[in-house]
DRENMIGU-78322 format. One record per residue (C-alpha): residue number from 1; residue in three letters; x, y, z. Coordinates in nm, 4 decimals, decimal comma, always signed. Layout:
+-----+------+----------+----------+----------+
:  nr : rest :        x :        y :        z :
+-----+------+----------+----------+----------+
: NUM :  ALA :        X :        Y :        Z :
...
+-----+------+----------+----------+----------+
END
This chain:
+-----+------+----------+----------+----------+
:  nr : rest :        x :        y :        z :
+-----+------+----------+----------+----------+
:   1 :  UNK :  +9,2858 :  +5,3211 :  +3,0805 :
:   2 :  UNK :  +8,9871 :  +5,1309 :  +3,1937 :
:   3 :  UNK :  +8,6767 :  +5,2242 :  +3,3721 :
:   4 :  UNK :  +8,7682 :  +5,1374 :  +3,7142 :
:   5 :  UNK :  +9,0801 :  +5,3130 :  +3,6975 :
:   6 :  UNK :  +8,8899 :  +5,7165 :  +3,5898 :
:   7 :  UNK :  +8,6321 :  +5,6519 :  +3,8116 :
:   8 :  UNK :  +8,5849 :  +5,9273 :  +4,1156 :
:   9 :  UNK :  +8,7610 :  +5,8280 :  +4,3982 :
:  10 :  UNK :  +8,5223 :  +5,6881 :  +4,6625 :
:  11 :  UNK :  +8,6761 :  +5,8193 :  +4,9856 :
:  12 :  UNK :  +8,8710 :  +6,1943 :  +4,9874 :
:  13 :  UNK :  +9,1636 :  +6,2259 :  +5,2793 :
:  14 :  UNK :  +9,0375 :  +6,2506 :  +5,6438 :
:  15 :  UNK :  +9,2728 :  +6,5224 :  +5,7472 :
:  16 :  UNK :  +9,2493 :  +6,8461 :  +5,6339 :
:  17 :  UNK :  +9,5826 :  +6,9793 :  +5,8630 :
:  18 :  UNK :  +9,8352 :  +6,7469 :  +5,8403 :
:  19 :  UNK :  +9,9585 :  +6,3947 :  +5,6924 :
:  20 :  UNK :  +9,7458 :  +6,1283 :  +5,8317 :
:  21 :  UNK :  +9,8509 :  +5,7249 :  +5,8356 :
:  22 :  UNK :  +9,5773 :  +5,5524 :  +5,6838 :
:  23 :  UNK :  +9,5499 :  +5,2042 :  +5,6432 :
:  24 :  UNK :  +9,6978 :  +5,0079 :  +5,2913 :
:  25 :  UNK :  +9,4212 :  +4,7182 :  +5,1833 :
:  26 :  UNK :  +9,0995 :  +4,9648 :  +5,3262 :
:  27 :  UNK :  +9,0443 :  +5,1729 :  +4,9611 :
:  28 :  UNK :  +9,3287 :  +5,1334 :  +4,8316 :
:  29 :  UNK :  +9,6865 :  +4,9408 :  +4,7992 :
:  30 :  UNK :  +9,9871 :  +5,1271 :  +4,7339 :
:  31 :  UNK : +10,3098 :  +5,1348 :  +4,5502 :
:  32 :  UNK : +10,6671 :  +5,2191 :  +4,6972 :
:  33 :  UNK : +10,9597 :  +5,3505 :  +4,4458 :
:  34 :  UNK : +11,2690 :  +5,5289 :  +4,5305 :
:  35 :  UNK : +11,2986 :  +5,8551 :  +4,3237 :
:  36 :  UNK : +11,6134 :  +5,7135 :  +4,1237 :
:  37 :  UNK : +11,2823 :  +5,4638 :  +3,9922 :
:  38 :  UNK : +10,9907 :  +5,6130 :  +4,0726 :
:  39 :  UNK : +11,0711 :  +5,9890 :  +3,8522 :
:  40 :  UNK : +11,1080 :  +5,7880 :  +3,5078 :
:  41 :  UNK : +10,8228 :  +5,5860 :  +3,5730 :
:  42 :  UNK : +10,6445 :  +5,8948 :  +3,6546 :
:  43 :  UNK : +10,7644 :  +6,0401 :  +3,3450 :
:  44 :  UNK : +10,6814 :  +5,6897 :  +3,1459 :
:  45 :  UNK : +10,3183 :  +5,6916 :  +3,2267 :
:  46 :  UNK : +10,2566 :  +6,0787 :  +3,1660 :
:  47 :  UNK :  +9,8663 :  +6,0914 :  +3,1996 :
:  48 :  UNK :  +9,7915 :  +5,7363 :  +3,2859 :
:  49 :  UNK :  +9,9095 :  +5,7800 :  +3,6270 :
:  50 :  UNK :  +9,6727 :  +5,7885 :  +3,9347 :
:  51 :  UNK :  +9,7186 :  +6,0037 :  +4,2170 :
:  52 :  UNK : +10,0678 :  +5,9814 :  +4,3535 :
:  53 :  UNK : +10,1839 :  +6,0916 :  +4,6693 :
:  54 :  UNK : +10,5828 :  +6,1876 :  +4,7518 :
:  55 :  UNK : +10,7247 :  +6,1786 :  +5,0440 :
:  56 :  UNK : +10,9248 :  +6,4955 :  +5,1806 :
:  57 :  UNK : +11,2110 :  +6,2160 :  +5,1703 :
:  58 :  UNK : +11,1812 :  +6,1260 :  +4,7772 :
:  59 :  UNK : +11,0057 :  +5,8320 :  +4,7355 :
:  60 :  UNK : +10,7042 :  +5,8145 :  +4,5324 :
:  61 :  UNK : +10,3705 :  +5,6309 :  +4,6317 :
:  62 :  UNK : +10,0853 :  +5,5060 :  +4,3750 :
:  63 :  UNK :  +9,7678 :  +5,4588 :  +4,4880 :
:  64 :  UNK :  +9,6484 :  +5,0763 :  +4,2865 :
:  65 :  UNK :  +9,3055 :  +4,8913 :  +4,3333 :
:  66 :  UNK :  +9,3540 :  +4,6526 :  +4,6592 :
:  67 :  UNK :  +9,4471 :  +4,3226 :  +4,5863 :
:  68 :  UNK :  +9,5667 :  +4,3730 :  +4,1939 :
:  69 :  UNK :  +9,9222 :  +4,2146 :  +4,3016 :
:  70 :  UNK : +10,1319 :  +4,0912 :  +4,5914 :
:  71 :  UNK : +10,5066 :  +4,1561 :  +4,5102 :
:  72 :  UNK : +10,7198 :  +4,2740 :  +4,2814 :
:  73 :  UNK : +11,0811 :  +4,2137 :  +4,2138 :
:  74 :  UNK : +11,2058 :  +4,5088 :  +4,0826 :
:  75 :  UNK : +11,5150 :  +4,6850 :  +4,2474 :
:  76 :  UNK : +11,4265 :  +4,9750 :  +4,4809 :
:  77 :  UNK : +11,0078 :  +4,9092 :  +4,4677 :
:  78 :  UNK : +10,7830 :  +4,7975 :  +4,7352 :
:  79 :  UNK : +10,3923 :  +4,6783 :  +4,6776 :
:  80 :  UNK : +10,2233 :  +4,7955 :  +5,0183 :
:  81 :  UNK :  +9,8837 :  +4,5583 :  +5,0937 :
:  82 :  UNK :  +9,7116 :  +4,4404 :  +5,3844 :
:  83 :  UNK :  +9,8842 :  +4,1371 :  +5,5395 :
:  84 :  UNK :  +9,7048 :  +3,8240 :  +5,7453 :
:  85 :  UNK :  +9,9671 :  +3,9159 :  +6,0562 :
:  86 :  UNK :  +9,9762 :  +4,2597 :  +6,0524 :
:  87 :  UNK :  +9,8930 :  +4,6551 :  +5,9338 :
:  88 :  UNK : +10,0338 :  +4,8252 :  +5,7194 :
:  89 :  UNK :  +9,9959 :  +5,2241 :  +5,6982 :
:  90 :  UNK : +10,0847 :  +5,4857 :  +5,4262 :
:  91 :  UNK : +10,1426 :  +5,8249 :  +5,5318 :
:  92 :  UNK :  +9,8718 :  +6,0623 :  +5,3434 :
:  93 :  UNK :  +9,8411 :  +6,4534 :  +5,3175 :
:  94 :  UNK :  +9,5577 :  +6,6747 :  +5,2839 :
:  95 :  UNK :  +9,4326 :  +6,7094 :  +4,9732 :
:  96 :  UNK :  +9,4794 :  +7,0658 :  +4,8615 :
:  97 :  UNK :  +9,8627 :  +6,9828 :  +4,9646 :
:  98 :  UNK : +10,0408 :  +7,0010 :  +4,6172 :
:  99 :  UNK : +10,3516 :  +7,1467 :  +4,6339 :
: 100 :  UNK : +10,7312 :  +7,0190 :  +4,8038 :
: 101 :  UNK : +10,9529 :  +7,0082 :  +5,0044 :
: 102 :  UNK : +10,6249 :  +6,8747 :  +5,2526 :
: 103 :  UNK : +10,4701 :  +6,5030 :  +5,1787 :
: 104 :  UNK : +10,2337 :  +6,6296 :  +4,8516 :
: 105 :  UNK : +10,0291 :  +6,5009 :  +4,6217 :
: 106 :  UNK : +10,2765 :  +6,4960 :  +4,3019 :
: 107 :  UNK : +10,0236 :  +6,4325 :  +4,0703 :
: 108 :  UNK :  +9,6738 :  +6,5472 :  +4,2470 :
: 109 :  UNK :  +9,3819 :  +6,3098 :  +4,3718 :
: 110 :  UNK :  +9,0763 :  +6,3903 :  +4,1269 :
: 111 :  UNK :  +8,8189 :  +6,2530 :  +3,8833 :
: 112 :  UNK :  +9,1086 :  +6,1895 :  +3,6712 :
: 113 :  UNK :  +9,3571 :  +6,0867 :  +3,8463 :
: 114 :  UNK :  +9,2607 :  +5,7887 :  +4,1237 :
: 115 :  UNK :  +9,4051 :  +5,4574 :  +4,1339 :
: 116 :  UNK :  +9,7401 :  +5,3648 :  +3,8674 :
: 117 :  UNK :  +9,6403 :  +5,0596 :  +3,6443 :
: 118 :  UNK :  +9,8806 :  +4,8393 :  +3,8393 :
: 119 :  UNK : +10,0295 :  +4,6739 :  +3,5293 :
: 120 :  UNK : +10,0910 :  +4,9508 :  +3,3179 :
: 121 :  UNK : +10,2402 :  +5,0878 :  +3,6151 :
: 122 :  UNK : +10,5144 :  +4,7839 :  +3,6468 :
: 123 :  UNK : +10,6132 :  +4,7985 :  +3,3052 :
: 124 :  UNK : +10,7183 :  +5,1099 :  +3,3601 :
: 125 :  UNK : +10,9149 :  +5,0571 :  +3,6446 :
: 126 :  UNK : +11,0524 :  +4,7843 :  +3,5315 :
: 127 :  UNK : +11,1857 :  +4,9987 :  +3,2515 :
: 128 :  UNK : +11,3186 :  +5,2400 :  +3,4898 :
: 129 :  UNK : +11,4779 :  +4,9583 :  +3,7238 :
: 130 :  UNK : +11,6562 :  +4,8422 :  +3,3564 :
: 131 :  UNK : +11,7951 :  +5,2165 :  +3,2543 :
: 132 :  UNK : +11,8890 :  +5,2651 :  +3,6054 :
: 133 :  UNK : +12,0543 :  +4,9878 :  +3,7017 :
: 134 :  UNK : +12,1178 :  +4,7805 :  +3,3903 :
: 135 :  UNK : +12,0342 :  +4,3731 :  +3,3802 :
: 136 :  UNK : +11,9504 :  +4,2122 :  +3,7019 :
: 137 :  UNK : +12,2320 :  +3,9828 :  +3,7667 :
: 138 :  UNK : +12,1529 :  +3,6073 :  +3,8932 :
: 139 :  UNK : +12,0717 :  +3,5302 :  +4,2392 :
: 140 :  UNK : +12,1844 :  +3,7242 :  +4,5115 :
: 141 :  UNK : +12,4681 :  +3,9539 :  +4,5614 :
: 142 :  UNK : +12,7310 :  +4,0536 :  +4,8248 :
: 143 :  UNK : +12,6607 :  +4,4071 :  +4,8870 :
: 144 :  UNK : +13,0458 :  +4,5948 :  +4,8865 :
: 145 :  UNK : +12,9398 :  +4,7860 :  +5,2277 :
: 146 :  UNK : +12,8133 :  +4,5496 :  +5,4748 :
: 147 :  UNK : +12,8983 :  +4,2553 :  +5,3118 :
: 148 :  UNK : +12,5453 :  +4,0831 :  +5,3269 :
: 149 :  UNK : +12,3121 :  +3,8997 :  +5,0383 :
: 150 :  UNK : +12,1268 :  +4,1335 :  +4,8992 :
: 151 :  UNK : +11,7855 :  +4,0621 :  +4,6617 :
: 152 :  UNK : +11,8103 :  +4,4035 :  +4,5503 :
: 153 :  UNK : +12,1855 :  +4,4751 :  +4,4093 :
: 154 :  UNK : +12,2641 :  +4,7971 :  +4,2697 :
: 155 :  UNK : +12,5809 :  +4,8274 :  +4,0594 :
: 156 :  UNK : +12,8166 :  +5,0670 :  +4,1976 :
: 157 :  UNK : +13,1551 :  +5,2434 :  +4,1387 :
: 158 :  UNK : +13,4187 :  +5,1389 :  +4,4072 :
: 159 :  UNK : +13,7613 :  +5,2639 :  +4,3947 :
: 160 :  UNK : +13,9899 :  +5,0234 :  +4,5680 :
: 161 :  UNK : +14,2479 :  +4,9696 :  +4,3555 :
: 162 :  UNK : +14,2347 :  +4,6405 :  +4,2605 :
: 163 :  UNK : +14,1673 :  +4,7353 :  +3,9260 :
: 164 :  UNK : +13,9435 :  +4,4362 :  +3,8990 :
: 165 :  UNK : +13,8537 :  +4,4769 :  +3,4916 :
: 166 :  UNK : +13,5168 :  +4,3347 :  +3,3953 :
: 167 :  UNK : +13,4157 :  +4,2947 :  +3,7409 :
: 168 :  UNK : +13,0739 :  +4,4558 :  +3,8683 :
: 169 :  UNK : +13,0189 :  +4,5854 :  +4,2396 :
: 170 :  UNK : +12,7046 :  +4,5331 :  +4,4329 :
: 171 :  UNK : +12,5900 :  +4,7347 :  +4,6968 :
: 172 :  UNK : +12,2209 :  +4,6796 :  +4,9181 :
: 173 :  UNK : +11,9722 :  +4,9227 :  +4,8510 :
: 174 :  UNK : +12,0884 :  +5,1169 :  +5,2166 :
: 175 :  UNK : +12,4377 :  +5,1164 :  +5,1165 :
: 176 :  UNK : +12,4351 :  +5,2245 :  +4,7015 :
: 177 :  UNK : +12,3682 :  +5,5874 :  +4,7983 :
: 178 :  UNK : +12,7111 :  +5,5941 :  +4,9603 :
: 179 :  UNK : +12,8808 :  +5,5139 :  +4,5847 :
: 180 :  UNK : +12,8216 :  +5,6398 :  +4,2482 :
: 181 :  UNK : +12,5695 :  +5,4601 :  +3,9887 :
: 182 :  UNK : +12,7708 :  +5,2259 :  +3,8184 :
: 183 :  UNK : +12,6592 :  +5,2843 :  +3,4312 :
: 184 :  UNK : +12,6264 :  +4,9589 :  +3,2361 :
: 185 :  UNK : +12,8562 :  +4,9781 :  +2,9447 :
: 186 :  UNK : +12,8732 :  +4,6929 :  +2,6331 :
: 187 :  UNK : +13,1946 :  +4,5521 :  +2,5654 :
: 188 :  UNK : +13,2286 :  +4,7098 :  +2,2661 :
: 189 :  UNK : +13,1519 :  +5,0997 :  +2,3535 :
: 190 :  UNK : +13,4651 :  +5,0001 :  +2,6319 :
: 191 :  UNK : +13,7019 :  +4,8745 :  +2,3529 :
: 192 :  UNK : +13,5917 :  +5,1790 :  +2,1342 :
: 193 :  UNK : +13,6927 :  +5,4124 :  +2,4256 :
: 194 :  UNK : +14,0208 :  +5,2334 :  +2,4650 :
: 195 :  UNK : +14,0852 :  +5,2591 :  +2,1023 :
: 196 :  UNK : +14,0019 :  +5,6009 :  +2,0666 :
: 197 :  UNK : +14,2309 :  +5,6843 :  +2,3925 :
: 198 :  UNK : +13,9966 :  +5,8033 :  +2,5823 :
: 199 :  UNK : +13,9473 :  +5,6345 :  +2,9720 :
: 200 :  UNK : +13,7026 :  +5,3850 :  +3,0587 :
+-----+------+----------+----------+----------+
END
């Protein structure tokens, strides 16, 4: 990790009582992953993550040096920078908050642990977009629920007896939670199955 990134932080959170919205582009930008994403990626980069800050909803926030990137296409992540039209704001808690179910620092603001090297940290979501979701199919998708393009299409199980063989089902990043993951399975681990008698 380089210099810039184990540096001390230069500014400590305002609020000692409560979470505070603080503005993205100021000290920092910040990066947006859904836990499904955001806990391997976590896992992935072990001690070369920053200071990361969940939300008492799930989703995990990295704190990256402003301006290091724009956008990302990975499923289920969102880069969070200062716009020409408008503010953006990322809820943060007191420091010495640590522990769930409350917004918390999951991995502490110190010396050690500032701002994420912003492209280690997309190689390892990307991996975690990949074992979660599988290959990222071409173009846009249909998503199952609201029937609307999606960027972002999760594969999900659907029973509606059609018994549509092969066939994958989308669902927007709203909707997926409402079916179970779809795991990505080679052709040849589904004929094995079928060989062996087992179901699919």
């Amino acid at each position: 990790m380089s210099a810039d990134f184990l540096r001390p932080p230069s500014w400590t959170p305002p609020n000692t009582e409560d979470v505070e919205a603080l503005p993205v582009g100021k000290w920092w930008d910040a990066v947006r992953a859904a836990p499904t994403v955001g806990e391997r990626a976590l896992t992935t980069l072990g001690d070369q993550n920053g200071a990361v800050i969940q939300d008492k909803h799930g989703p995990l926030y990295w704190l990256i040096a402003v301006g290091s990137v724009e956008s990302w296409r990975l499923r289920q992540v969102r880069v969070l920078t200062a716009l020409a039209d408008e503010s953006t704001y990322l809820g943060v808690p007191p420091v010495s908050w640590t522990e769930s179910p409350r917004t918390h620092w999951r991995v502490p603001l110190s010396v050690d642990h500032y701002l994420t090297d912003a492209w280690l940290l997309w190689e390892a979501l990307a991996e975690a977009d990949r074992a979660e979701y599988g290959s990222r199919p071409e173009g846009r998708q249909l998503c199952y629920r609201c029937h609307l393009p999606t960027d972002e299409p999760i594969p999900v199980d659907v029973e509606d007896g059609r018994g549509d063989v092969g066939k994958v089902t989308y669902a927007c990043p709203p909707h997926a939670p409402l079916y179970s993951k779809r795991q990505p399975r080679s052709l040849t681990s589904a004929a094995a199955l079928e060989h062996e008698g087992r179901p699919r």
